[in-house]
N, C-alpha and C positions, 0 to 999 in steps of 0.2 A: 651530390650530397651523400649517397649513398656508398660514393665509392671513399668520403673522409671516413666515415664511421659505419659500418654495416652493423656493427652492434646494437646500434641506437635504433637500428630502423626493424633489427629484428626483435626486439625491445617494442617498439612501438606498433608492431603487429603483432603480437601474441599480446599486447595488453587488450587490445583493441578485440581482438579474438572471446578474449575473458571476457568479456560482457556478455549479455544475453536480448536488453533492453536495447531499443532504437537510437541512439544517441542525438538522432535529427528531432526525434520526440522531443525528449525530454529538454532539447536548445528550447522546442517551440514551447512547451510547461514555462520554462527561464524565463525565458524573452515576453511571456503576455503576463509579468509584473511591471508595472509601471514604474519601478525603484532598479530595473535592469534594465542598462542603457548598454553595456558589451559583456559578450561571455569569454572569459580565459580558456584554454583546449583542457589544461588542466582543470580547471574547475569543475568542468563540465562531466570530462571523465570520472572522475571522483564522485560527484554527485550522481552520477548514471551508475556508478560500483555501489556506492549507499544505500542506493535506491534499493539497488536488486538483492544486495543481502539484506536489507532491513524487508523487504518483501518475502523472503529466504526462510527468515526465523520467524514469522508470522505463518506460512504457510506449515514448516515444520510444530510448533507451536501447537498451534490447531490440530495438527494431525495426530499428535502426539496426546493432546486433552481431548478428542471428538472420537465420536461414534463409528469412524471409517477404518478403524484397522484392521478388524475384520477382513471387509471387501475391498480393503486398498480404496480407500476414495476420500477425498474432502470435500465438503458442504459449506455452502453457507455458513448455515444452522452453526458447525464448527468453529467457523472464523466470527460469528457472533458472540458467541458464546465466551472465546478467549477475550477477545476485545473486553467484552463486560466484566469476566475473575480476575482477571489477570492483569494487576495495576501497572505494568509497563505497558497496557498498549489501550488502558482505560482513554485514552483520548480517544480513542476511533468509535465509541461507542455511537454520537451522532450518525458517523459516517457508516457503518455498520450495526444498525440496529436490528433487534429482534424481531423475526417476523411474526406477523399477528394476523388473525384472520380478519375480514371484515365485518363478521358481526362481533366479533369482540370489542372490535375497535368501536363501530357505531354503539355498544351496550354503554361502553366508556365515556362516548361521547353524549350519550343521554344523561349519566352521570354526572357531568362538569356541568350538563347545562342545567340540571336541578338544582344544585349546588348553589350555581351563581343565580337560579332561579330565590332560592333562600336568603341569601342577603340581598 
């Protein structure tokens, strides 16, 4: 095969190269949907490219609106933050929330139960 087209294969080692994520990963992410019965090689790569730039510009993002430029660094605190301003990546807010202390949270939690104590 290699010897019909070396193009292709060097094509398809420098794409493979471009990645940075696992590509065995993200099959096994795929695959534990129950609406995913086979992976295409293409699909697969393409969603492992997506993946890692839309990880890409969330991590830029952050760094770019956080507290780390200074000391070269990203936080958390960073990527929470953007998640929350920043209405293209407002979905991750669940997945990324804001960290809180515990007695804040129990203060809060004494709160709702007064509340519902009230009605």
């Amino acid at each position: 095969m290699s010897q019909n087209n070396p193009d292709k294969d060097d094509q398809t080692s420098s794409s493979k190269k471009s990645i940075s994520l696992p590509i065995s990963r993200v099959r096994l992410i795929m695959k534990s949907s129950p609406d995913v019965s086979s992976i295409n090689q293409d699909a697969l790569f393409l969603t492992t490219k997506a993946t890692e730039l839309f990880v890409q510009h969330l991590a830029v993002s952050s760094f770019n609106n956080g507290s780390g430029k200074e000391t070269n660094t990203l936080s958390y605190s960073d990527l929470a933050n953007t998640a929350e301003e920043t209405e293209t990546f407002h979905f991750l807010t669940d997945i990324l929330p804001k960290k809180i202390l515990a007695r804040d949270y129990l203060k809060s939690l004494e709160q709702m139960q007064e509340e519902d104590a009230d009605f």
